[in-house]
Every structure is written in structure tokens, then in C-alpha cells.
N, C-alpha and C positions, 0 to 999 in steps of 0.2 A: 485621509491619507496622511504619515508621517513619515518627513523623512530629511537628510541632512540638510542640504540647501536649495536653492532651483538657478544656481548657477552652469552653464556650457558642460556639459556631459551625456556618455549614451543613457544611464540611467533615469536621470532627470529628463533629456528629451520622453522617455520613453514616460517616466510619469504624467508629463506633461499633456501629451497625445490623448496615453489611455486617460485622463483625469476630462478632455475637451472632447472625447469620446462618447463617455460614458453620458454625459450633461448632455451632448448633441441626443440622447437616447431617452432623455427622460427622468436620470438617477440626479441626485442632490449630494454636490459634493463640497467639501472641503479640504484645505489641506494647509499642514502644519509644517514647519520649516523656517529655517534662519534665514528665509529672505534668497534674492537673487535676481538675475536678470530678465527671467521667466514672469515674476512675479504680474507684471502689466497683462503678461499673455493672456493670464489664466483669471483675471480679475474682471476681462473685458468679456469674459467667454461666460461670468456669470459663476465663476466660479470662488468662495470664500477663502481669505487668505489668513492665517495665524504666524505671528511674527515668535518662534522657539529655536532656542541654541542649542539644536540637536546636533551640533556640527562639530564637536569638538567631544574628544574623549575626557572631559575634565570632571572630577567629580562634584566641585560648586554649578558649574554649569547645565551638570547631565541631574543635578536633585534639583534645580530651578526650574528646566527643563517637565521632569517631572509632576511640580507643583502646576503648571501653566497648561500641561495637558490632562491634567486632571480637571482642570478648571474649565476647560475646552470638551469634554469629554462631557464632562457635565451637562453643559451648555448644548451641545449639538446633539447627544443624546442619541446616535448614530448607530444605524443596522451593524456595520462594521467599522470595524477598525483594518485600516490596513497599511502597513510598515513597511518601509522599502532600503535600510539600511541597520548595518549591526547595533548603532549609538539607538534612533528609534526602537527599533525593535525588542533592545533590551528593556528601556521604561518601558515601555508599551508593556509590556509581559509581565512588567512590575505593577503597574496599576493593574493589571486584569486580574490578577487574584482577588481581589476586592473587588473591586467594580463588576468581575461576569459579563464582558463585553466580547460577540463573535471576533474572533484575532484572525487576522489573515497577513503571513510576510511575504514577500518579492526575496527571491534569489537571483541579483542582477548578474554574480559575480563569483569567485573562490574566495573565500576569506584564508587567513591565517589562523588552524588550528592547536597550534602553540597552546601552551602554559592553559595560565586563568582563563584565555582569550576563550575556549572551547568552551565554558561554561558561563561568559556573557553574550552567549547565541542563544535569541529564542526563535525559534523557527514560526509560533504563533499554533491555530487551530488547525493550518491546513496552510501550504506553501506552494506559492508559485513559483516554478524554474523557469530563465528564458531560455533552457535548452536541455534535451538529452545528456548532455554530457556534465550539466550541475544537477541537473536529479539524483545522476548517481554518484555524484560527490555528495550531496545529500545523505543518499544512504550510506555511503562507506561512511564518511568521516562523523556523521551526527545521530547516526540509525533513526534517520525520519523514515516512517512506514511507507511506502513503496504507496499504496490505499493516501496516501494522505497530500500528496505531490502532484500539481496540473502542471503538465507544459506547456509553455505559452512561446509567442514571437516576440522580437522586436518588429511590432505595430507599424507601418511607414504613410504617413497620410499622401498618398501620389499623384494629389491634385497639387498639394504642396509643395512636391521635389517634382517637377515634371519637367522633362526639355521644354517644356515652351516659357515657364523661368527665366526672364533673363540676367543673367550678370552685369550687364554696363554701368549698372549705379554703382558698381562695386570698383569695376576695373576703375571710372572713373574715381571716386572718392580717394582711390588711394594711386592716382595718376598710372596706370598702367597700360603703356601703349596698347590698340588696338591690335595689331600685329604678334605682341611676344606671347609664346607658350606658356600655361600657367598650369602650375600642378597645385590641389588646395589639398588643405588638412585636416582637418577639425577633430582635436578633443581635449578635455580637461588635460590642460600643462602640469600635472603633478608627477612625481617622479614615478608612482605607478601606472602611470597611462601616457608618459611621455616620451618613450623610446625611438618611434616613427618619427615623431619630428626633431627631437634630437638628432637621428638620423639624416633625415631629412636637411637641416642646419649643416651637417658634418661635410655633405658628399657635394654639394650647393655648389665647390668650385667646378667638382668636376661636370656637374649636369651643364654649369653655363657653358665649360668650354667645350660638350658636344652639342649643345644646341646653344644656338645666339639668343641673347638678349631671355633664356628662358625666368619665369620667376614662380617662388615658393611662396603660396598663401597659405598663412598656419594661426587658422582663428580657435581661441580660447583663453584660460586663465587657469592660474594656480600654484602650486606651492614650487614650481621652478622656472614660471614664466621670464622672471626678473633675469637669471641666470642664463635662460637660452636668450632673451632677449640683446644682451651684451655679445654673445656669441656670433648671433647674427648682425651684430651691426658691425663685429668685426669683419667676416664674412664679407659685408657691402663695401664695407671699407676696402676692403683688397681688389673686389672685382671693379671698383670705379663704379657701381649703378648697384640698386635697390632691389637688390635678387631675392632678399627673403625678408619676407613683409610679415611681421606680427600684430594682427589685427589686436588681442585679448579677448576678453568675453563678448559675443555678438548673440543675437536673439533669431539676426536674418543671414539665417543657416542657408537657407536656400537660394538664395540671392550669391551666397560664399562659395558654394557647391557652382550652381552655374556659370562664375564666372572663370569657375577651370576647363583646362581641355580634357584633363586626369585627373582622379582622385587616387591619395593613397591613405590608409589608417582604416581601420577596423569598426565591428561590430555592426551599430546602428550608424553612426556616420558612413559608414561605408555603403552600407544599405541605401542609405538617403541619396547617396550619391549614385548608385544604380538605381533609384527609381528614376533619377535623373537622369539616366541613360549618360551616365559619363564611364569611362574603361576604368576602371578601380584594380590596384594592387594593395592585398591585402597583406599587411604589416601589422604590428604592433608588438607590446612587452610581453606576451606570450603565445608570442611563436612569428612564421612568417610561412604564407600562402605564395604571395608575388602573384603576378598578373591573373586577374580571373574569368577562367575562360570555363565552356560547357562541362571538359570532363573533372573542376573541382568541384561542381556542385554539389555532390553529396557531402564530401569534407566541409566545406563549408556551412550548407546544415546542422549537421552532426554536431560543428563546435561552435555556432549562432556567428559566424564569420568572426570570432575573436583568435584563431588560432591555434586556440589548444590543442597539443598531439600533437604540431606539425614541428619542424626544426626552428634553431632560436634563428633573429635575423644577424646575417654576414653581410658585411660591406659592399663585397663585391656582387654577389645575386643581387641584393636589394639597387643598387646603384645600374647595373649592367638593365632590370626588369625598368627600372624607372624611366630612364630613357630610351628603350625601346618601344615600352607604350608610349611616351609623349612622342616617339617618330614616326607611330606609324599613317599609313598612307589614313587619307580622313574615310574611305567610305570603310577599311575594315576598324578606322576606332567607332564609327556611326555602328558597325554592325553587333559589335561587343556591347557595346551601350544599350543597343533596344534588348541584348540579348537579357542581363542586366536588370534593365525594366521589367520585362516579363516574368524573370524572375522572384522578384517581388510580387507583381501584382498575384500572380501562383503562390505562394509562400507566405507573404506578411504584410496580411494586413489589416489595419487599424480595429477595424470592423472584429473580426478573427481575436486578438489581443483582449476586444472587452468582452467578448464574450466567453474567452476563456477565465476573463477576471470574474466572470457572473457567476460561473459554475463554481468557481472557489468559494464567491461569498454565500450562494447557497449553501455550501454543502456545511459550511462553517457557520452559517444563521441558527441551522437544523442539525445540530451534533446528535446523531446517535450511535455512538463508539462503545461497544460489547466487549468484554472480555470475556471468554468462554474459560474455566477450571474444568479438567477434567482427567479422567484418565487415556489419554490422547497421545501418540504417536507414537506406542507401541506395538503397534501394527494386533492389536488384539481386535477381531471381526465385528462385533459384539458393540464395542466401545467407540468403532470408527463409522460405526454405523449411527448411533445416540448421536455423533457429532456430524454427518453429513445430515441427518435429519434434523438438527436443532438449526443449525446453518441455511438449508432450505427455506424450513418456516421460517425462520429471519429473513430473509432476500424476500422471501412470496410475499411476508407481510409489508419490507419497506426496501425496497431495492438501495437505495441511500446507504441503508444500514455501513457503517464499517467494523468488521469483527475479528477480534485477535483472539487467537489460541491459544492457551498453556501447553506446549505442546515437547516431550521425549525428543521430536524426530521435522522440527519446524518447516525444515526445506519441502520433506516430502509431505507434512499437512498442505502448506501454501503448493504446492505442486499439484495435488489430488482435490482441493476442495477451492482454489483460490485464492482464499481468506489469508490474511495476516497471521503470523504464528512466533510467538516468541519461545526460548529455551524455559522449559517449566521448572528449572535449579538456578535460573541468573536472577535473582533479587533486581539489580538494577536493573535489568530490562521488563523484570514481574513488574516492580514499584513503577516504572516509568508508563506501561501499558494500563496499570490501573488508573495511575495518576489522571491520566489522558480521557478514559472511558465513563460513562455515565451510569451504564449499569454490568454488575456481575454475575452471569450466572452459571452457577456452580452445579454440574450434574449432567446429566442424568446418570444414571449408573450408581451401582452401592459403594458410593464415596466415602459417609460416614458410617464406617466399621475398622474396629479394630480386630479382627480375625487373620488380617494379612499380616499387619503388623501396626504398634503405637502410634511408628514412626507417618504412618501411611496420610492416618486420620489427623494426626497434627499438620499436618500439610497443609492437608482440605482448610481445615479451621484459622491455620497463620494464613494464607490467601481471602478467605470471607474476614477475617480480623483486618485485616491491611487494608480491602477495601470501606468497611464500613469506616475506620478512623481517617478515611479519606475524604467520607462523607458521601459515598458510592450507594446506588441503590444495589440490593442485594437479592438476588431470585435463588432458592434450592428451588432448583426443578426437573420435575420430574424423577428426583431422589428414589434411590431402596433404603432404605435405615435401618441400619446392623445385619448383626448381632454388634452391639457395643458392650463388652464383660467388665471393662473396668472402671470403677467410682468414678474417679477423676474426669475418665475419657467421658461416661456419661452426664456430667454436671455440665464439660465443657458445651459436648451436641443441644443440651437444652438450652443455652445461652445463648447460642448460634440462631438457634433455630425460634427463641423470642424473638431475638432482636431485628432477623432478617424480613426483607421489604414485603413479599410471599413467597411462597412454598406449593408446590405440588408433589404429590409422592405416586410411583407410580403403581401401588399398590395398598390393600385393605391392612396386611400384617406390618407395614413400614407408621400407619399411623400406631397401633396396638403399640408400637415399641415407645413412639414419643410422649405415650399419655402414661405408659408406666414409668418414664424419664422424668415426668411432672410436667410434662407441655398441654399447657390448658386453651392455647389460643383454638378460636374456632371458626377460623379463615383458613385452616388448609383443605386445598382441593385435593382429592382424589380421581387421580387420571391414568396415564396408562405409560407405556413407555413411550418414548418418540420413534421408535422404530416405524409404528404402527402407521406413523404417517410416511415412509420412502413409498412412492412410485413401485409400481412391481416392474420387475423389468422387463424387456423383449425375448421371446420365447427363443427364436431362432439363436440369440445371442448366446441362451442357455444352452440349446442344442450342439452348439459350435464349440461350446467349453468343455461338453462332457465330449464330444468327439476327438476333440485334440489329447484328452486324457484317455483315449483307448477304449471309453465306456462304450460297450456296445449296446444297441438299438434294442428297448424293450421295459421292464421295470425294475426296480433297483430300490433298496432302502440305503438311507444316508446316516453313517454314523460319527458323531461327534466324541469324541472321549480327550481326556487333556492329563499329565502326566500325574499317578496317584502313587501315594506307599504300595511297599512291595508288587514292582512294578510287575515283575515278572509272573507271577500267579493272578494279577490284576487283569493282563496281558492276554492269559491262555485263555481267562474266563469269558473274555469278552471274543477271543477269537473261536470258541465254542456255541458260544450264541449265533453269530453271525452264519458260521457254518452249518446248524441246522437250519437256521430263517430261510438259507439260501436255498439248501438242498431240497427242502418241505415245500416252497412257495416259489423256485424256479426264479430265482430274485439275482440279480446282482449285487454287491458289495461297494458302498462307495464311502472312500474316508474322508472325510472332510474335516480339515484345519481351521480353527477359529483363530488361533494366533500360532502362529506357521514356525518359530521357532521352537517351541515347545510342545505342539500338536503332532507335529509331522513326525519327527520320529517315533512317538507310541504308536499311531496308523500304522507307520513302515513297521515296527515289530509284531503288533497285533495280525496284519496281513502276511507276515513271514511266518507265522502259527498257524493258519487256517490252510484246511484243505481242498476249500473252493479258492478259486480267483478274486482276489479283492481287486479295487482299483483308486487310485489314491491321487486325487485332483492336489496339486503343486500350489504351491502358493502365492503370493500376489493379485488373489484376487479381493477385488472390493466387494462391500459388504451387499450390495445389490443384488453383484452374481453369486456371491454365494446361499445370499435368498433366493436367489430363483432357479439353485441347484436342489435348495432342500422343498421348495414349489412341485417342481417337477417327478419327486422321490414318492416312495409310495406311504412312505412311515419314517419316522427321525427315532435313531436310539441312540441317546444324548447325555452325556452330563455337564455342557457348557447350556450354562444358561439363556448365551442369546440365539444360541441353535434353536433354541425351542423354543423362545420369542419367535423367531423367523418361522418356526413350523405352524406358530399359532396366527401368524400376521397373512400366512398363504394357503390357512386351512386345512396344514398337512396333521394329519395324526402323530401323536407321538408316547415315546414310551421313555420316563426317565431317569435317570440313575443319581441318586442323590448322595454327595457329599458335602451338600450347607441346606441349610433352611432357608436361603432364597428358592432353591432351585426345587425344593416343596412347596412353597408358598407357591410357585405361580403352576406347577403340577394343579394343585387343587383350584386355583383360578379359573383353568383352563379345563376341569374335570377331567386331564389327562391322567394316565394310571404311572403308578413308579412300576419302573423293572426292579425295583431293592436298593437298598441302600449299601452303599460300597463298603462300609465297614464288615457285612455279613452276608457279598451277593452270594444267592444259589443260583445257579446257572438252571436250572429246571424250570425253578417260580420263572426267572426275569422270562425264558423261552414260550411259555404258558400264556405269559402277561402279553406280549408282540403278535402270540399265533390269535390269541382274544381279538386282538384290535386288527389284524389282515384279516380273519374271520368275520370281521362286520363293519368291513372299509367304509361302505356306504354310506349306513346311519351315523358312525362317528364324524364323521368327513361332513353330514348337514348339520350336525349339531353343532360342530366345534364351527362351520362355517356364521352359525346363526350369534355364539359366544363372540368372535372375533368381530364380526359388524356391530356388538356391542360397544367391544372395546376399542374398537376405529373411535366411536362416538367421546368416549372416555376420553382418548389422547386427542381428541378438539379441543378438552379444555386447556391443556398444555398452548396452543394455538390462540385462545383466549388471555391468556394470562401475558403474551409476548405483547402480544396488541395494546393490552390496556399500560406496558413498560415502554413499548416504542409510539 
């Protein structure tokens, strides 16, 4: 562990703990730091001490600093690393470039994201928050992945702080009659965490003259010690007696705590003080609770008892709560106290704290951080199906896995699928995502082709370029490949496609293309699509879908079509087809949308042509149900490619209408028959070609079922090839 000092603070307590914690369990620890009062604690507990000036922002300091944990790093040679301050955490992230050591930081607190400040935060492999409410300062202000952040407590050891504790060593050392009221205080005196007792100092007349003889204990050190220090002696000096006692830095917190009747100040001291069963009002420099009783306790979760969210503190609440907890009658301050207690021991502790520490450092021992490239949150059926299925086999094969998307539409990937999703146009958050990830894989789907456009394919290739100069393994998987027409663009794919870690395509005419390309390597698998592997889904679920759409009870063909030149003559053809299928074979009409922006209205006009009833399933459906619409159909007439994936993955027969040489290729794959090709359909052939294939449902329907458990077999190897990268 690395981090500023092991002087009086909630931080440092808290390292402290977890660090006597973790060692009580078994684990080997060390830890780095400029020294402090702790320092005995932790050395007696068996725990290794390294004397570094991580404590100071100075640049002589913080490259000394550097050299001396390099030389520690060396030396201990350690599972992890783990930083618990911005100064640490920035070398720390400095050596790890070289060195490849699991990084794990502590988010104790908010920092100031200012200036340069924002880019000397390294957050590490994976971050611990000690609460909900710095997770998602996390994510706003640093865009740490949601996937990559454990919440943790402030740990409270409550044999430690326990009312049976007692204060007299304390009252006596620093003469305090038996008798007088005592409020304590505990935390780092610097001017960011020293508000309360400034406070506290301020209001000190008025507390003694509603209660007699009461006194402020306010144990700690630091960069305004000296300053409140003076203050409170002025203070003593007015009231004629020794009302506010500043201890400085102490080690026996608990002995401080007990020997109050109240505590006030925040976070983990305040905690400590409730395991103590002492009535605690919660104060501090960011914000003010006051008295805590049963209905704060969610607020107080919520912001780890530090007060975030709530209002700053005013003289008079804070002054007015303080002395009416120090008067109230003793069985209800006893009853607030155990409440308190219990509190914690429910909530936070020690135990709870390392073992959230553990899951961190596993998950960061064992990095396997995926970027998925693809064509992704376009809401195209097809393509959001390639990626629930590539995402699956990733989870089945290592639940650990963490995987980010290139994704159009980020929120509704992470919404629909889970996974992590960055903007597939933000360079910095592309760069950042790859940075982070161990391996890339680019695909499935016909990525590299220039048929859509130059701009499309240079994409794919600047994302596999970025990763590999990153030093990224690189997976094309499960690829289509081309048509690629121009020189350039094909010189580029064969370079790709050398230099990448493996490769599976998921078809026989995608290799044909790479060996005419000059691709000689003879390590590409031939697999299948990933589709091949979704789950089929639940029937009833299906039945529910076509219900709600009006479909009535019986058989029905499913037609796919997606918007072509001249639309309107394209439109009447197709709705001439359908309307005999229907009328001959007593069929229904169901349109179905593969990407619902552009699908949906050719359906809606093609079905405003026809003189039977069509029925046209709406869209937002995922790519499942709409497998297990074209499942359920008697025949698919199609010109979207992954329609007829899906008819071949649920053994529906199909008939296809071709406008690319994909969507041939996998016709003849599938020894399914073309209805014609849309540059020259005749509406007679395509009608001939669909009555052929209802005319002999059966035997098509065993064959094509015997072809598709082939090709199950096929896209295993896609499942092979994950395994041998994670």
C-alpha cells in the first residue's frame, strides 16, 4: 500500500485497519508512506514499514519519491499495488507503465478537479469508493467505468471502540474532572477537514455558559493546528478554566472517544464513536447532519457520514444540537449510543471492508478488459444480435470478463446488454477504452467492406490500428469480408488482417476474398456466425408478441425487406408476392423490421399495396424475439441478411432476395433458393421459388435442420478461440 502519511486521519485510520485486517487473514503486507504516528501500530501487527515523501506535492520530492518506490516495488515484488492518495497514486501509475504491476486506488474523498489537477489522477486498474456518492463523482467528473468501481465502508474494528473502553487514562492525563461534561473530536487539523473544531473552538463560550464546567477534547494535527491552538487558549483564558484541550496527534483514538459523554465530527471518527455507543452530531467541512438519530440513517449511508448533500454548518443549529445532546437525560443519550452501535456493527465492518478490498485486487490481478468494435447501437436486429451473442460467450466463458462497446447509442447498449459502452465517434473515450483493455475484438458482422462506403472501412481499421500500436491483442472475429473494390482499401484489410492476433470468418467466400487480397496466413478458422449460438427463446413469450401485434392464431410467413431504389415499383412487387403466398396457402403476412428506422416504413407501404391483410410487428424488439418470430413462421422472404441467419439458426426455410453477395453466399451455404435478385425481380419466378419451398416444408425443414446443427458445431469454434484470448 502507498500512500501520504500514517498521521490522525479518517483515511489513514482506515488504512490502517484494513492493512491489520487483511494480515489478521493471512495476506502479506506492506506499506509506503512518510511515516506517522501509526507507524508502531502497524509494525507491531507484523506489518512492513517504507519511510517515502509521498506527502507533499513537490516535484524534487514526488521524483525521489518515485525512485524509492521503484526500488520497493522491486524488492517486494507484490500481487498488488494499492494507493490511497492523489501524490501516491499518481507515481504509482507512473511506474506501472513499465513495471505491469495489478494497480488498485482508494477513493477516500472528492478531490479538486481543476486545471492540470484532472490529469494528475490516476484512478489505477480498478477503484475503491468508500461510498455511493464518490462512485459517482467517479464517474461524472473522471469517466471511471461504472464495471470497474467496488464500494466499500469505513471498516470500524468494535472490540476497539467499544463502551466498555474506558476514558479515565485520558480524563486523567489531561486533569479533567470527573464530573464535567466532555464533547471529543477527532480529525486531521488542516484547513480541509478542520471546520467542526474550528467550530467547536468558536461556540466553546457559549457551550460552557449553558452547561457548567463542560469541556472540548479535540485530538489531532496539522496544517492549522498551531492556529486553532492559540485560539483556544484564548478561549481558556476568558472563561478562567481549560474548556478546550488540544490533545494533537494521538494513536489512542479510542481511549479519546470514550472519555466523551458526545461526539461531534464526521465520517470514520464519527463511526468510531458510534461503535462506542457515544450520541454523535454529525458536522464537518462538507455539510452538517447534527444530531444522529434513526430517521438519518439513510442520509448518512448515502454520503459515508461525511455530509455531502446536506446544508453547510450555521452557528446557531450546530451550537443549539450541541448542547442539547451534551443535556440530554443519560438513559436517552445511552439509548442513541447503543442505537449507534448497532449501527455499525450492521453497516461497517472491518471484516466487510477487506473483503471488499479482495475483490478489487482480484479482479485487478486477473484483468480481462474487452473492447468490442462493431457495428453496435444502431438499433439494426442483425448486428445487436452478433453482439448479445459475442457478450454472452464472453460472460459464459469468464464471468470476470469486463467488456466495453463501441457503441452509436451507449446508454441503451449498457441498458440492454449490461456491459460498458463508450460513444463509437469520441477518440478520447475510443483511446481511453482501448488503453485500459487487453484484448480487441473487431466483428462479427461485414465490417471490412467498402460497399457502404470508404469512410465506413477506415473506421474498422483506425480502431484495430489504435489498438495494435497500443500493443492490444487483436481478434477479427467471426468477420464477412467484402466486397472490398478499391486498391488502397484492399492493401489496407491485408495488413490488418497479417498482422491481427486471430481471425475467424464466418464463412467459406470471406476466406476466397483474403487469399485473392494476398492473405497467405494459414491460422484462419472458418466458423459461423455468433448468432448461432443465442438461446432460442420461450415460445409463449413469442406467442404474446405476435398477439399484441394483432397476428391472428394459425400460420403466417415473415417478411424481411429493407429500403431499395425505386422504391415504389420495388414495393408493389414485393407486395404482389405476398398477396398470392397468402391467398394460395391461406397464410398470413407478417412484416418484420430488422432495423426499425428504415425497415418500418417500406413494411407500412408494402402492406398499404396488398390486398390481403398484412400485419406489421412495431419495433423495439430484441434480437431473440425477433428469432423466435421468424422460428415460429412457416417460411422467411428476405433480403436482410440476418433474417435469414435467424431462419437458418431455427430451421425455418427461406427464400432470398438478393441485393449483395453476402446475402448469396450464405443462400448457397444454407442450400436455400434466391426469390431473384432485386436488380431484375420477376414476381412470377420469386412466387414459383416460395410455392416450391411450402410445397415440400417437410423435407426442406429436415435438411436445413441437419445443415444448421452443423453449423451450431462451426460457431463452437468462435467459443474456442475466446477461451484460448481469455
Amino acid at each position: 500500500m502507498a500512500t501520504m502519511g500514517l498521521d490522525i486521519g479518517g483515511a489513514e485510520t482506515h488504512i490502517v485497519e484494513l492493512a491489520k485486517e487483511l494480515r489478521r487473514q493471512g495476506h502479506d503486507i506492506a506499506i509506503a508512506s512518510n511515516g506517522g504516528v501509526y507507524v508502531p501500530e502497524i509494525t507491531s501487527a507484523g506489518i512492513r514499514h517504507y519511510q517515502v515523501p509521498m506527502n507533499r506535492r513537490s516535484v524534487p520530492l514526488m521524483f525521489k519519491s518515485a525512485l524509492l518506490m521503484q526500488k520497493i516495488i522491486k524488492k517486494e515484488k507484490p500481487d498488488v499495488v494499492h494507493a490511497h492518495a492523489r501524490i501516491p497514486a499518481f507515481i504509482c501509475g507512473i511506474l506501472q507503465r513499465t513495471m505491469k504491476f495489478p494497480f488498485v486506488t482508494t477513493a477516500h474523498w472528492v478531490f479538486d478537479t481543476g486545471g492540470a489537477l484532472r490529469w494528475l489522477t490516476n484512478w489505477g486498474d480498478k477503484t475503491i469508493a468508500v461510498s455511493d456518492d464518490i462512485r459517482e463523482y467517479l464517474i461524472k467528473n473522471y469517466d471511471v467505468p461504472d464495471g470497474d468501481i467496488f464500494v466499500t465502508i469505513n471498516g470500524i474494528d468494535t472490540d476497539k471502540f467499544s463502551p466498555d473502553v474506558s476514558g479515565e487514562k485520558v480524563r486523567r492525563e489531561f486533569e479533567i474532572p470527573a464530573e464535567a461534561p466532555v464533547i471529543s473530536h477527532v480529525s486531521r487539523i488542516d484547513e480541509s477537514r478542520a471546520l467542526a473544531a474550528r467550530f467547536l473552538i468558536d461556540v466553546a463560550g457559549d457551550i460552557a455558559s449553558s452547561v457548567k464546567g463542560a469541556v472540548i477534547l479535540i485530538a489531532g494535527g496539522g496544517d492549522v493546528f498551531d492556529e486553532l491552538k492559540k485560539k483556544a487558549d484564548l478561549v481558556n483564558d476568558s472563561l478562567g478554566y481549560r474548556c478546550v484541550i488540544m490533545t494533537g496527534p494521538r494513536t489512542d483514538i479510542n481511549e479519546i472517544v470514550a472519555a466523551g459523554d458526545i461526539f461531534v465530527g464526521v465520517s470514520r471518527a464519527a463511526l468510531e464513536a458510534m461503535s462506542a455507543a457515544k450520541p454523535v452530531v454529525i458536522a464537518g467541512n462538507e455539510g452538517y447532519m447534527g444530531i444522529f438519530v434513526p430517521e438519518k440513517l439513510s442520509t448518512g449511508i448515502e454520503g459515508n457520514f461525511c455530509c455531502r448533500g446536506c446544508g453547510q454548518i450555521e452557528r446557531e443549529s450546530f451550537l443549539n444540537d450541541t448542547v442539547s445532546c451534551l443535556q440530554l437525560p443519560e438513559s436517552e443519550r445511552k439509548q442513541l449510543g447503543e442505537y449507534g452501535r448497532t449501527v455499525v456493527q450492521e453497516h461497517y465492518s472491518v471484516a466487510r471492508m477487506a473483503r471488499d478490498a479482495m475483490d478489487a485486487y482480484n479482479a485487478a490481478v486477473r484483468p480481462r478488459e474487452i473492447v468490442m468494435s462493431g457495428y453496435y447501437g444502431f438499433g439494426n436486429a442483425g448486428d445487436e444480435a452478433i453482439l448479445e451473442s459475442v457478450y454472452d460467450n464472453i460472460m459464459r466463458i469468464d464471468s470476470d470478463a469486463k467488456v466495453t462497446v463501441l457503441s452509436k447509442d451507449p446508454e441503451a447498449t449498457m441498458s440492454l446488454y449490461g456491459c460498458n459502452a463508450v460513444p463509437r465517434f469520441d477518440p478520447v473515450r475510443i483511446r481511453k477504452a482501448i488503453k485500459r483493455c487487453s484484448v480487441l475484438i473487431s466483428g462479427g458482422g461485414s465490417l471490412l467492406q467498402d460497399t457502404t462506403s470508404t469512410r465506413s472501412i477506415l473506421y474498422y481499421l483506425m480502431i484495430i490500428r489504435m489498438a495494435e500500436r497500443m500493443h492490444k491483442r487483436v481478434i477479427l472475429y467471426a468477420n464477412g469480408i467484402g466486397p472490398v473494390s478499391k486498391p488502397k482499401n484492399r492493401r489496407l484489410v491485408k495488413k490488418a488482417v497479417d498482422r491481427a492476433d486471430a481471425i475467424s470468418l464466418r464463412d467459406p467466400d470471406s476466406l476466397k476474398e483474403l487469399r485473392a487480397m494476398g492473405v497467405t496466413r494459414d491460422d484462419i478458422l472458418i466458423t459461423a456466425d455468433p448468432v448461432f449460438l443465442l438461446p432460442e427463446p420461450e415460445r409463449d413469450h413469442i406467442e404474446n408478441i405476435l398477439s399484441a401485434a394483432g397476428v391472428p392464431d394459425g400460420k403466417f410467413i415473415a417478411v424481411s425487406v429493407r429500403p431499395w431504389t425505386g422504391e415504389e415499383e420495388f414495393c408493389r412487387k414485393i407486395a404482389a408476392i405476398c398477396d398470392e403466398i397468402s391467398t394460395k396457402y391461406s397464410m398470413n403476412v407478417v412484416m418484420i423490421s430488422m432495423q426499425q428506422q428504415s425497415d418500418e416504413p417500406v413494411g407500412q407501404a408494402i402492406a398499404s399495396m396488398m390486398k390481403s391483410k398484412a400485419y406489421i410487428l412495431q419495433g423495439g424488439l430484441r434480437p431473440q424475439e425477433i428469432m423466435g418470430v421468424i422460428g415460429k413462421s412457416e417460411l422467411v422472404l428476405s433480403m436482410r441478411l440476418h433474417s435469414l441467419i435467424f431462419a437458418a439458426r431455427m430451421a425455418t426455410p427461406a427464400a432470398g432476395l438478393i441485393y449483395d453477395p453476402k446475402v448469396k453466399a450464405y443462400l448457397e451455404l444454407f442450400s436455400m433458393p434466391s426469390a431473384g435478385n432485386l436488380s431484375e425481380l420477376d414476381v412470377d419466378c420469386a412466387i414459383d421459388v416460395v410455392s416450391e419451398i411450402l410445397d415440400n416444408l417437410d423435407s426442406i425443414t429436415e435438411g436445413l435442420r441437419k445443415r444448421r446443427d452443423e453449423v451450431f458445431e462451426m460457431a463452437n469454434g468462435n467459443d474456442e478461440l475466446l477461451r484460448r484470448f481469455l
